[in-house]
Structures are given as C-alpha cells and as structure tokens.
SERO-688138 format. One record per residue (C-alpha): residue in one letter; x, y, z. Coordinates in steps of 0.5 Angstrom, whole numbers, plus 2048, in hexadecimal, padded with zeros to 3 digits. Layout:
<recs>
REC   rest     u     v     w
REC      A     X     Y     Z
...
</recs>
This chain:
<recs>
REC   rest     u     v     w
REC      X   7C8   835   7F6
REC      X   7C2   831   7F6
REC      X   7C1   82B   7FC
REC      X   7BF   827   7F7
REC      X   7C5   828   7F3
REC      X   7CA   822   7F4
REC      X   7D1   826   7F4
REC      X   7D6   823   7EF
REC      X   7DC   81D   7F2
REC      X   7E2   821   7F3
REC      X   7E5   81C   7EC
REC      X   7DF   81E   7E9
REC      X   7DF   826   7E9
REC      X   7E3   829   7E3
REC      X   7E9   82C   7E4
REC      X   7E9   835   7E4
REC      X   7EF   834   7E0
REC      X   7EB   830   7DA
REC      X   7E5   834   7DC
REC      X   7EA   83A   7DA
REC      X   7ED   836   7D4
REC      X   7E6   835   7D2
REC      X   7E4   83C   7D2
REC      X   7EB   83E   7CF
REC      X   7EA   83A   7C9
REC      X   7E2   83C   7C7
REC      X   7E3   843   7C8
REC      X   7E9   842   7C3
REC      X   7E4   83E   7BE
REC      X   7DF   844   7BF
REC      X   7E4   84A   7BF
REC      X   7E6   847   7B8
REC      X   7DF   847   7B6
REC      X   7DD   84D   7B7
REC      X   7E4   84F   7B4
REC      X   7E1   84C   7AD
REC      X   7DB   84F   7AE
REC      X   7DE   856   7AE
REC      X   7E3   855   7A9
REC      X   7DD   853   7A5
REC      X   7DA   859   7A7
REC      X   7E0   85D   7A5
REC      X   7E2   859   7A0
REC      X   7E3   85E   799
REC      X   7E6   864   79F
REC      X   7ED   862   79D
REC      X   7F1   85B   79B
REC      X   7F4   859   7A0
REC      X   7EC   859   7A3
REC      X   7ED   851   79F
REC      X   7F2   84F   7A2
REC      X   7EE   850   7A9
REC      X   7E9   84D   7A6
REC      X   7ED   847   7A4
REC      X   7F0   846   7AB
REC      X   7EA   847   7AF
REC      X   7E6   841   7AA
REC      X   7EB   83C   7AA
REC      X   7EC   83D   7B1
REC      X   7E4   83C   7B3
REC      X   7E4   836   7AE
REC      X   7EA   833   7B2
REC      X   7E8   835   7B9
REC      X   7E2   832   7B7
REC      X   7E5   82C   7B5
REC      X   7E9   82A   7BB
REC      X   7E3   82D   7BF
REC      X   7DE   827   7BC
REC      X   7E5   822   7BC
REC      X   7E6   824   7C4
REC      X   7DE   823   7C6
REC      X   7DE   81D   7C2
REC      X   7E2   819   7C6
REC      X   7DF   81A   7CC
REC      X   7D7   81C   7CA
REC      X   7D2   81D   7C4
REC      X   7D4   824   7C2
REC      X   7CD   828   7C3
REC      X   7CA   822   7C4
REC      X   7C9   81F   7BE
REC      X   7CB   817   7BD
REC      X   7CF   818   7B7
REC      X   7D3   812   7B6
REC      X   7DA   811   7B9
REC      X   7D8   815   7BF
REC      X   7D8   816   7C6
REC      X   7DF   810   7C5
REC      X   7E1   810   7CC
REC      X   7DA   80E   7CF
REC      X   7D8   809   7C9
REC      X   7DE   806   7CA
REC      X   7E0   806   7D1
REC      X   7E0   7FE   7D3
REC      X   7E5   7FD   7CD
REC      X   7EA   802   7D0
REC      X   7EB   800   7D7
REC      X   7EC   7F9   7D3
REC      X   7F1   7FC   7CE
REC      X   7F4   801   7D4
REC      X   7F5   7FA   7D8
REC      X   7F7   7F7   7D3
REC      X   7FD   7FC   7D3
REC      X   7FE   7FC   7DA
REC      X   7FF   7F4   7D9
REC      X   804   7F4   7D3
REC      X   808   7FA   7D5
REC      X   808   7FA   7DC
REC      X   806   7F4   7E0
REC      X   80B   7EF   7DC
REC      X   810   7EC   7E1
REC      X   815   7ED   7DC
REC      X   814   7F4   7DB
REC      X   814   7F6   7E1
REC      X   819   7F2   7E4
REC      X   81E   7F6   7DE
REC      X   81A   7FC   7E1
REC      X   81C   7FB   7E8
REC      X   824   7F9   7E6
REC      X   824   7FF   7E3
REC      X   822   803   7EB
REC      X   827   803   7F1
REC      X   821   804   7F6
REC      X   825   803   7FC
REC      X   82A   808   7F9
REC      X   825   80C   7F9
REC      X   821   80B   800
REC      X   828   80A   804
REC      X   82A   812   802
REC      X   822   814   803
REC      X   823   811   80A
REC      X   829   813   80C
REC      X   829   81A   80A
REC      X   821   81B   809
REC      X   820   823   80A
REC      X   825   824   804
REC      X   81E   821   7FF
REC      X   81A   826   7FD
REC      X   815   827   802
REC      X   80F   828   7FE
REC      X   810   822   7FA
REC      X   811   81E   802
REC      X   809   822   804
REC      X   807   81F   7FE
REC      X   809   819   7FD
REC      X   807   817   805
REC      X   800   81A   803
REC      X   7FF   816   7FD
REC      X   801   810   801
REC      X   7FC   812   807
REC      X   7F7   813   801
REC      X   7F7   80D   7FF
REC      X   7F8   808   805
REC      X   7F1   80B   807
REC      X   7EE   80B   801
REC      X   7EE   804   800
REC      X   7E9   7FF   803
REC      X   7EB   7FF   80A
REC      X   7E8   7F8   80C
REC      X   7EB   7F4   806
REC      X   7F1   7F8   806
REC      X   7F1   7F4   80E
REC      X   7EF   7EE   80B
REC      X   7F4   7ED   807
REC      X   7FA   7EF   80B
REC      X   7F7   7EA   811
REC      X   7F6   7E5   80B
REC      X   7FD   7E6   808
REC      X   800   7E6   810
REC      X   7FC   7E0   812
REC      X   7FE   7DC   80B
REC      X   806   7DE   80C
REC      X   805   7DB   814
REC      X   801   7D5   811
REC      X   807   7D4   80C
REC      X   80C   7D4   812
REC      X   80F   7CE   814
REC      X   80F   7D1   81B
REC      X   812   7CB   81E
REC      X   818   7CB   81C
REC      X   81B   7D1   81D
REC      X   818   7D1   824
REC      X   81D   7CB   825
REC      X   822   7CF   822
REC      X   821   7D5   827
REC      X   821   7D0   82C
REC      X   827   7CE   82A
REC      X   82C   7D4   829
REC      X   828   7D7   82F
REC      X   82B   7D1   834
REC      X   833   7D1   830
REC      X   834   7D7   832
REC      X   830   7D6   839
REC      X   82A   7DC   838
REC      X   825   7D7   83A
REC      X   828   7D8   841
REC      X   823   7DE   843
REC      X   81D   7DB   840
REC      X   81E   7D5   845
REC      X   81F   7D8   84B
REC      X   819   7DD   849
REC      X   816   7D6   849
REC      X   819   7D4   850
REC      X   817   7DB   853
REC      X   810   7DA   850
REC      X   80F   7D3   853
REC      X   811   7D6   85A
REC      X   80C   7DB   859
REC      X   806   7D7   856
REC      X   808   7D2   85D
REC      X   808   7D7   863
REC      X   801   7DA   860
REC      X   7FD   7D3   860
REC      X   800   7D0   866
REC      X   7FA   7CF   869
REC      X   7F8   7CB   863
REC      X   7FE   7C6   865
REC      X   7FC   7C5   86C
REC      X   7F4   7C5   86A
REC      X   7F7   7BF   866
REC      X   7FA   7BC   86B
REC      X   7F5   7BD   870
REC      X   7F0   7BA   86B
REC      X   7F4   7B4   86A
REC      X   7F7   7B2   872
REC      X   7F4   7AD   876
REC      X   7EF   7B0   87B
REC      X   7F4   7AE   880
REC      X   7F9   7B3   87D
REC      X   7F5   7B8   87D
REC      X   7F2   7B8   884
REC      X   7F9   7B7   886
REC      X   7FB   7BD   881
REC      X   800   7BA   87E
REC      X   7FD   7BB   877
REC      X   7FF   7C3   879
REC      X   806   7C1   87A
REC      X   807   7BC   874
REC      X   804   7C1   86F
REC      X   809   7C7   873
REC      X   80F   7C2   872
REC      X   80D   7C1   86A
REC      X   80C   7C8   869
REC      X   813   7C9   86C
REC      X   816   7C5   868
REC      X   814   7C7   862
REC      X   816   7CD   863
REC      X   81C   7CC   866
REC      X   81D   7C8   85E
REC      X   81C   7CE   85A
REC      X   820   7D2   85E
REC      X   826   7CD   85E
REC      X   825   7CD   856
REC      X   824   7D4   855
REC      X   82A   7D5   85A
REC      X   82E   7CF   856
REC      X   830   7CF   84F
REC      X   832   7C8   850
REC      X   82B   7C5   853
REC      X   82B   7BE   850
REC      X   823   7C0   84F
REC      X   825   7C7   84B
REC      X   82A   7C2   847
REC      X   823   7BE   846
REC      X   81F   7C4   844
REC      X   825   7C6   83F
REC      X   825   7BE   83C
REC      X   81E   7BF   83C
REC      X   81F   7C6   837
REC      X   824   7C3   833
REC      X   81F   7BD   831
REC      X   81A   7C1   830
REC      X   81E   7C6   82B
REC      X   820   7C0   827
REC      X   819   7BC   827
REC      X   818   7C4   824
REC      X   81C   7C2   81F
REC      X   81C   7BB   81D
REC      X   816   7B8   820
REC      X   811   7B7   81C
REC      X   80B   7B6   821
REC      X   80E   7BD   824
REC      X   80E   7C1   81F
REC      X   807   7BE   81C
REC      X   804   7C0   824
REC      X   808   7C7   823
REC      X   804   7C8   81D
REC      X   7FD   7C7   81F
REC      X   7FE   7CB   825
REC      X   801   7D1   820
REC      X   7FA   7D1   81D
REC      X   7F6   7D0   822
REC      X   7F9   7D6   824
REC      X   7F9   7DA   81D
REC      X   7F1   7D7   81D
REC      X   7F0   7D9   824
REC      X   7EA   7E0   824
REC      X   7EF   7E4   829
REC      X   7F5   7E2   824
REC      X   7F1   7E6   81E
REC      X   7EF   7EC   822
REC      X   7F6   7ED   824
REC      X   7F8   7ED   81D
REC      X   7F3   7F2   81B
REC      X   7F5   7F6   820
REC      X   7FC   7F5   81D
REC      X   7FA   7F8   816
REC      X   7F6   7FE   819
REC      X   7FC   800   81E
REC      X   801   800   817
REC      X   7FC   803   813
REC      X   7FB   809   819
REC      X   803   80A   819
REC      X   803   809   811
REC      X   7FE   80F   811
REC      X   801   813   816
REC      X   808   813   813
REC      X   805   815   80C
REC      X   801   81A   80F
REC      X   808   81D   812
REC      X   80E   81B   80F
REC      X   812   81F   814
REC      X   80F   81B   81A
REC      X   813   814   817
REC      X   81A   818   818
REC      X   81A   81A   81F
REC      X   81B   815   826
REC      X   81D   80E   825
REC      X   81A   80B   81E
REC      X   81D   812   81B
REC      X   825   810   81E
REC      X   823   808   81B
REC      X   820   80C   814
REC      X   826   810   814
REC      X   82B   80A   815
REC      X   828   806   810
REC      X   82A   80A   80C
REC      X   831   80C   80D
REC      X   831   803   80D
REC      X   82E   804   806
REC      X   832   808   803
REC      X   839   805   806
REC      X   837   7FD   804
REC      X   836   7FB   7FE
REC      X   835   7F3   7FF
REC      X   82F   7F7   803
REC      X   82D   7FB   7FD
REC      X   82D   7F5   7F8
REC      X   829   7F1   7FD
REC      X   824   7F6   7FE
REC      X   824   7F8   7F6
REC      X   823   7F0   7F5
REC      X   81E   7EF   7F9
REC      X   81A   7F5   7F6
REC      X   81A   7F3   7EF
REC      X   818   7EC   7F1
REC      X   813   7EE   7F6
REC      X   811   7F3   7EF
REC      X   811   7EE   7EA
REC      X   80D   7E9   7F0
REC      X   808   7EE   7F0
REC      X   807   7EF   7E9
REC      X   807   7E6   7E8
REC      X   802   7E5   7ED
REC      X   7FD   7EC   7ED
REC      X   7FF   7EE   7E5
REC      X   7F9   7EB   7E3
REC      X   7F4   7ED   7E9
REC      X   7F6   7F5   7E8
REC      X   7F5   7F4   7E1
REC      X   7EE   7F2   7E3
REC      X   7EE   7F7   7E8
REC      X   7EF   7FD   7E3
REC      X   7EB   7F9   7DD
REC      X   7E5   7F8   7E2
REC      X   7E4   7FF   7E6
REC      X   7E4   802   7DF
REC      X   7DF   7FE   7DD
REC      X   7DB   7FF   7E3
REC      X   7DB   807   7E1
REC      X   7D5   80A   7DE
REC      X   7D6   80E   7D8
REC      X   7D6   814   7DC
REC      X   7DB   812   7E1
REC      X   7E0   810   7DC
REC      X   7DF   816   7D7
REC      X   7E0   81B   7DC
REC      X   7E6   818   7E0
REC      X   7EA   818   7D9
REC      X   7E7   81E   7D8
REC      X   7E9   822   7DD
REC      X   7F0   81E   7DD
REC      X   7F1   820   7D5
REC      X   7ED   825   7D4
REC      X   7F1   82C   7D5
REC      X   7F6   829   7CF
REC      X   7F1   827   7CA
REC      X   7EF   82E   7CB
REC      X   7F5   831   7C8
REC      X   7F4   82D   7C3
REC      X   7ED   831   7C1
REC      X   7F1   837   7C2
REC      X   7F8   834   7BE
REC      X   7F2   831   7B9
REC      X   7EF   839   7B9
REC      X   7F5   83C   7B8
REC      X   7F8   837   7B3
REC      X   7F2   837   7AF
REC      X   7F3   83F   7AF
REC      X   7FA   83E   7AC
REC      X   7F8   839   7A7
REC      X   7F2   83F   7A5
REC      X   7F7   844   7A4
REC      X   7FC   840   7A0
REC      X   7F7   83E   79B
REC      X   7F4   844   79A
REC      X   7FB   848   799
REC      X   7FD   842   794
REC      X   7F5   843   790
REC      X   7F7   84B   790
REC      X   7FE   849   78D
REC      X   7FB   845   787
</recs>
C-alpha cells in the first residue's frame, strides 16, 4: 500500500458482500451482452436462435436501466452531470432534515411512545433474564454487552462526565436536604440508633483529652499567678482538672441516666426539630450543602464517582458472565426471582420506565432531533454516499439483477407474441 495512501475508515470501506453483489450483477449484464451478440451472430442457424436473441436484448435494456437508476442515486453514472442525478449527494441536507422529521413525528412523540411502552412489561422481561440468565441465548448476551461497551466508550468521555457531574450536582441542588436530615434524626432517636453515635462521640473526647493533656496544663500554667507556679500548685490545678473531666466522660459513657448525656440527647432532638421546622436552620443547612457541592474536592470526588461506574460498566459488558458470580451475582439473581413473583413491583418498575421514556422524548426530543439533522449535514457528500451505500447497496444490486432478468423475460414475451401475430 503506498505510504502516502490514507487507508479508508472502517464505516467507510465497502462491504466484500456488495463488492461480490456488485460484480454478480455486472457480470450478469455483460453475460447478456455477449449472449446478444452471439445470437446475432448466429441469428439465421436456427429460430429458436431469436428467442435468445430477445432475451439477451431486453435483458441488456433492463439491466442497463436499473444499473443508471442504481448509480443515480448515489453518483453521476460515468461521470456525466445528467440531470437528476447523483440524488443522495445533491440532496443529502434535505434528507437529514426529512429522516428527523420522521424520528420527531413517529418515534419521539410523548404520546406515541407512551402507548409504545404500555405495550411492553420490561420488568417481566429483566426479572426472568435475571433470575435465570444462562437460559438466554448466549450469543445475543456476548453481543448485546459489547455493543453496549461499544457505545459507552464511543462517546465524548469528558462531556459524558460532565453531564452525569452536572445532572448530579443538580439532583443535590434541588434537594431539600435539611428536612430529611431532621427526619433521620428523629426515627434514629425513636428507636434509640443515635446511642452508638453518642458514645462514639464521648469515646472520642476522652481520647482527644488524654493526647492534649499538656495543652491543659500549659493553659493553666500560663494563666496561674507567679505565686502558684513557684509553689507548683499550677501543676496540681491542672491534674485535678484533667481529673475531673475525665472522671465526666467515664461516668457518662458508663451511665445512661448522666443528666449531661440527657442534655446532649435534648440537644439532638432540638436540632432534628429546627432540621425540620426552622427556617433560619434550614437556610444554614443549605448554604452549607452548597458549599459542599461547590467545594473543588466535592467535583473531583464526582469525577472520580463516574469513571468507577463506567470502569464497572465496561467490565460487565465486556463479560457478562463475570456479573452472575460472587455477591452482586446472588443480589442479581434475587431480583429477579422478586420481579417475577411481585407484581406491584413490576407495575412500579414498568410505570417508571414509560414515564422515565416519555420524560426523555418531552425533554430531549427535540435536541436528538437536531442531533440527527445536524450530523447529517455536517457530512460531506462523500460520507454520506458511501455509508448509505454500504448499508443498502447489496439490495439494490438484486435489483439490477432482478431488472436484467426481468427485462430478459419481458423480451422473450414480446417477441413470441410478435411471431405469434
């Protein structure tokens, strides 16, 4: 191959089948042409010599037919600029705005695809795959997973992340967090789950107080008159301090009754109830969640979030077998055994879907029509008449062959009906 040779895009190479199709149809045409000449040839050997000769002509006239119809749409046949030629080239903005247009009105109508997705139990569907996913054909699972690795990494891996970071962040925005914090305070302290939480609290401020004991007493050192420290009685104030705060946490992480663990617990449900109901707390919660959400550490550990689901993503795909063993292989399968036996669930999930579908063609109908529309047009005519090309153009080649035969058919009746008469 010349180095200088830029090799053909793997969509944009011709398929060996239309290659083959291709040469079937011309050799077919040529066959029929030297078939003519030779009955010609032979014309006054016998009759029957003009029936071939019929055939062969009419053959030729048809084959040649469709083979200008055929390279019409896609090119000048020989390179002539006949009118009303080359179709797709010519007119290749007016079909990606047509083929949009089709998407828009046939598929990407709430209405439509709502009383499309009624029609479909997916949850039947995915709970039978799920609980029993070796009975499926195999062959479509291998393809299935890597078509959809395909696609995951087929797309712009820094907008894809930022939409899912922006979509997330969004979601986090739009939550009233504060609420449901109160909320968990509360049902946590009904049923007393806040109790390991407070003596992790008083544990931790016994550890935090005997690693800085030597903060306390250079405090009370600082603070103590001159007559105190050179009597070193400041030493014995801040041992008996230290003392004596250690000697509170142990009695409250010893009793459940300590009047300052019942404090701490009035404190707790106050604040679950200003979670709730305050609005001063709640608009302090807020701020504070977005403060969060905007802090650069936050964004990173989102990013860092995508790319681990889409690593899992990519590894289930790539090996759909690896998904059904271990743990998340005995949650998968659980599902949907679940899936198959409830039905609220099933009609929960189906409902969500159709909604969820008929969301996504409301919102992002038109941005996919546009999409569809826009790549179209951002193809040169070369792009686009050889994709089309390759993805139609074995059958059109029937039809030259079908036209060639055909016409070769249609010869043969006119010319026993012209003996006839």
């Amino acid at each position: 191959m010349n180095l200088f040779t830029r090799p053909a895009r793997p969509d944009q190479a011709t398929p060996p089948a239309l290659i083959r199709m291709r040469a079937t149809a011309t050799g077919l045409l040529v066959a029929m042409a030297v078939v003519f000449l030779a009955a010609r040839a032979l014309d006054d050997v016998h009759p029957a010599v003009g029936f071939v000769r019929a055939f062969a002509e009419a053959a030729m006239v048809g084959g040649l037919a469709d083979w200008f119809a055929v390279t019409a749409l896609f090119r000048h046949p020989l390179g002539l600029p006949i009118p009303h030629t080359a179709i797709i080239p010519r007119n290749k903005d007016r079909i990606g705005d047509n083929l949009a247009a089709f998407l828009r009105d046939n598929f990407l109508v709430p209405g439509v695809v709502a009383r499309r997705m009624r029609r479909l139990d997916l949850a039947s569907s995915a709970g039978r795959w799920l609980a029993s996913p070796s009975s499926g054909d195999g062959r479509l699972r291998r393809g299935a997973g890597r078509l959809a690795a395909d696609v995951l990494e087929a797309f712009d891996q820094k907008r894809l992340g930022g939409m899912v970071k922006h979509t997330i962040g969004q979601r986090l925005r739009a939550l009233d967090i504060a609420p449901l914090l109160g909320q968990a305070l509360d049902a946590a302290m009904l049923k007393d789950r806040h109790l390991p939480l407070l003596n992790g609290i008083i544990r931790w401020a016994g550890q935090t107080l005997s690693a800085n004991e030597h903060i306390i007493r250079a405090m009370v050192h600082e603070r103590a008159g001159s007559i105190m420290r050179w009597t070193g009685l400041d030493e014995t104030l801040a041992n008996k301090i230290i003392d004596g705060l250690d000697q509170m946490l142990v009695d409250m992480a010893d009793d459940p009754g300590h009047p300052l663990r019942a404090k701490a617990e009035e404190g707790l449900a106050k604040l679950a109830f200003d979670l709730q109901f305050d609005d001063a707390m709640r608009l302090r919660v807020e701020a504070l969640k977005l403060e969060i959400i905007d802090n650069p550490a936050m964004q990173n550990w989102l990013d860092g979030l995508w790319e681990s689901a889409r690593h899992a993503l990519l590894r289930v795909a790539r090996d759909p077998s690896a998904g059904r063993h271990g743990k998340l292989g005995e949650a998968l399968q659980q599902l949907g055994t679940t899936l198959q036996e409830d039905a609220r669930l099933r009609a929960t999930i189906n409902r969500f879907v159709r909604r969820a579908a008929v969301g996504t063609a409301a919102d992002y109908g038109d941005a996919i029509v546009r999409l569809v529309s826009e790549t179209i047009r951002s193809w040169d005519a070369q792009t686009i008449t050889r994709r089309v090309e390759n993805a139609v153009g074995r059958d059109l080649q029937f039809i030259r062959i079908n036209g060639t035969i055909v016409g070769g058919l249609v010869g043969l009746v006119i010319h026993s009906v012209d003996i006839a008469l």
